[in-house]
N, C-alpha and C positions, 0 to 999 in steps of 0.2 A: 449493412453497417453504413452509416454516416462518413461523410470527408474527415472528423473528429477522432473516428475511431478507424483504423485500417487493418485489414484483417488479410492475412496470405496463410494460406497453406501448400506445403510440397510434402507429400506423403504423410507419413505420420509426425510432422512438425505441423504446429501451427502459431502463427506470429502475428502479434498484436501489436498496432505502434498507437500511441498518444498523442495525436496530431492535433495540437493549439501551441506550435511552439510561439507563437506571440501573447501566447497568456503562461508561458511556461507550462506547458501541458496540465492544468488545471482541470478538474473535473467535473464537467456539468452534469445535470442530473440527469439527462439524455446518455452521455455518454455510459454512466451506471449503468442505467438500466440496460443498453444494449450488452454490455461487459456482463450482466447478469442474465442475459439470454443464450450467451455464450456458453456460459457455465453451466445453465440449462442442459444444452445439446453436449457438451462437451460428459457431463456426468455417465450418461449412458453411450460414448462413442467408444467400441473396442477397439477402436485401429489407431486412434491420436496417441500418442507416448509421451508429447511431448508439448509445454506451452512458453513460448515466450514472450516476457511481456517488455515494451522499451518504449521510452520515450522518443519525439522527433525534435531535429533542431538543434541536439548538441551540448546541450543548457542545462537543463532536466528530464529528471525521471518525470516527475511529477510536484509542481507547488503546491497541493493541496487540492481541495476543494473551489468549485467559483461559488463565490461566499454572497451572491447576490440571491443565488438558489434558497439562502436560509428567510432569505424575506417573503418568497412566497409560498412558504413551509412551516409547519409546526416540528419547530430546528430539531425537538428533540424525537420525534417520530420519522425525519429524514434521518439522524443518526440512526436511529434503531435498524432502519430501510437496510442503509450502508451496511451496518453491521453484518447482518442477514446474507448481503452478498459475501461480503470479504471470509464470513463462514462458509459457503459455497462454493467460493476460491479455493479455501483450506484445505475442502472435503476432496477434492479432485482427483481423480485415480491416476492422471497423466503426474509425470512430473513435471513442476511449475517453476520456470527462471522466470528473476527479473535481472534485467538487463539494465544496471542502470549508466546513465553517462551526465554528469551533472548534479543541478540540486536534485532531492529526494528527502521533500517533508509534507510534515501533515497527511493528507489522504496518500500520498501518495509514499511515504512510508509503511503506512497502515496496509495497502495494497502491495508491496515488498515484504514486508514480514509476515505476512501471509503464505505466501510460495515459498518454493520448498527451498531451493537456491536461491543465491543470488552471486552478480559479475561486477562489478565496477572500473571506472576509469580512476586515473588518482585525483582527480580533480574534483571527483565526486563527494557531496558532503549531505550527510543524513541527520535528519531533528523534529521537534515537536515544539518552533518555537513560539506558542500558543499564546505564553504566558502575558507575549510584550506586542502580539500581534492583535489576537481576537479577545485574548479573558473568557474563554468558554473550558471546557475539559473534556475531555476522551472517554470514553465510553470504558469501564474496569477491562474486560475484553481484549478491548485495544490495547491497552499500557501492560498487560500480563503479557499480550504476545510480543511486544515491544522487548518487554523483561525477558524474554525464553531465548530470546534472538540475540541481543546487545550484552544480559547482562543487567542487574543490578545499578550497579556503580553509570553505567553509560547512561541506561535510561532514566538516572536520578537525573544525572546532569543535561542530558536533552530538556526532559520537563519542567524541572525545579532550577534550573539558571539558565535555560532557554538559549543553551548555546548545540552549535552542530558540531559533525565530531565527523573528522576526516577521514578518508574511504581507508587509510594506512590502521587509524585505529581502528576502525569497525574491523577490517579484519585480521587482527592481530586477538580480538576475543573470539573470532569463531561467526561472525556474522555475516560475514563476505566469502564467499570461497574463492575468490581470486581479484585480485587490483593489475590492470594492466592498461597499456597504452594503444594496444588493438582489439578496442571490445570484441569487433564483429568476429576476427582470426583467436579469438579467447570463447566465445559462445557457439562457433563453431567445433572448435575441439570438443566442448564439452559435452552438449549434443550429440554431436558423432560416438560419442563415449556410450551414450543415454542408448540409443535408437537400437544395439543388438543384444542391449539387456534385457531379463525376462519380463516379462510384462507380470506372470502372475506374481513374482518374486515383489515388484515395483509394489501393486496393488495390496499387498496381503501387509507390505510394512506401512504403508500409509492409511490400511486399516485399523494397524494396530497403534501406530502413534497418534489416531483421532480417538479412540474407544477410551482412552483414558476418563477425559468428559464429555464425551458426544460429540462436542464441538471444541472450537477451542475453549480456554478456560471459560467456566462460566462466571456471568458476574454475581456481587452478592447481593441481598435481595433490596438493601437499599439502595444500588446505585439507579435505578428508574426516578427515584426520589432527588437523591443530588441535581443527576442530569437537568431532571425539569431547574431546579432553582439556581441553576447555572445559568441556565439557557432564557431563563425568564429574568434573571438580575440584570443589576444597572451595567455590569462589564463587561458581558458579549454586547448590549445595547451599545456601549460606547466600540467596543472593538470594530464593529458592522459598518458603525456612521464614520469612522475614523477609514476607515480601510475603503468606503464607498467616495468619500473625499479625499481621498489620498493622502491624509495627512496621520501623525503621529496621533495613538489612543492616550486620552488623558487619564486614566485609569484611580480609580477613588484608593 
């Protein structure tokens, strides 16, 4: 693995850190792919129980995506890419925390709602606030597993007023399993918790909360359609050029 992506394991943990804290641990498409090679080894490993994923720095989980990747990409076939992991992630027979400490949006929510747990600090704030950043949209996928995790009501308001929603409310619907001020003494308990439970017990329920649709929900059979004319319209165009000059997206 990469200085980006840092990887330890001790026995059957194994811990993943997000290392760009001066990009707010943003995700390049390097780092994917490694994060998907993981999940490779990881699918067939008997002995792992356990994955945690955290960001470095303090700041965030993760901001997203680095959105400079979508320009030497056909944006809507690196979605698809992504997707295909974050399903991969899902499929994991370990159980999967995210650990988060800080912001936690865009990819790196997508990557959170994906795992099975999650911890947070109170400072910590979760969204998809797309709307007023890039003008692109989420993959159906995406925004259902959003919805399974947060809730209706949450994920309307993440997307559709593009505001984030503090780590108190997220778990107050069932999306957090715990807000505390010692992540590390808070993901340790919980862990500890994890490690003398049955492994086939683990495996046999998280076969059966995948079997429902294979993967996570599936999308419908036009969102392939949307995506492209999302992603080829004039509002991710300006969202890209706006967020590559740092300035405000003037959006039509």
């Amino acid at each position: 693995m990469s200085a980006e992506l840092l990887v330890r394991r001790e026995g059957a943990v194994v811990e993943v850190t997000f290392n760009r804290p001066e990009r707010h641990n943003a995700f390049t498409r390097a780092m994917y792919e490694q994060i998907r090679a993981m999940c490779e080894e990881l699918a067939t490993d008997r002995d792992a129980k356990v994955l945690v994923l955290r960001g470095a720095g303090g700041r965030a989980f993760a901001a997203g995506n680095e959105i400079t990747d979508f320009l030497e990409a056909d944006a809507v076939e690196y979605e698809n890419w992504i997707r295909e992991l974050l399903d991969a992630l899902y499929a994991l027979p370990q159980v999967t925390v995210a650990a988060v400490d800080g912001v936690c949006v865009g990819g790196g929510l997508a990557v959170a709602t994906h795992c099975d747990l999650r911890v947070a600090t109170a400072h910590s704030r979760f969204g998809y606030p797309i709307a007023r950043t890039l003008g692109n949209a989420l993959a159906a996928p995406i925004v259902y597993r959003c919805r399974a995790v947060f809730g209706e009501s949450l994920t309307r308001e993440m997307l559709l007023g593009a505001r984030l929603v503090t780590a108190d409310r997220a778990f107050a619907v069932g999306a957090l399993t715990a807000v505390t001020d010692d992540l590390d003494a808070e993901l340790n308990a919980l862990v500890e918790g994890i490690l003398p439970l049955s492994s086939v017990t683990i495996r046999a329920t998280k076969r059966q909360l995948l079997a429902r649709s294979g993967s996570v929900d599936a999308a419908p059979s036009w969102d392939h359609d949307l995506m492209r004319e999302v992603y080829t319209g004039p509002d991710f165009a300006e969202g890209v050029r706006a967020f590559v000059a740092k300035e405000r997206p003037a959006f039509r």
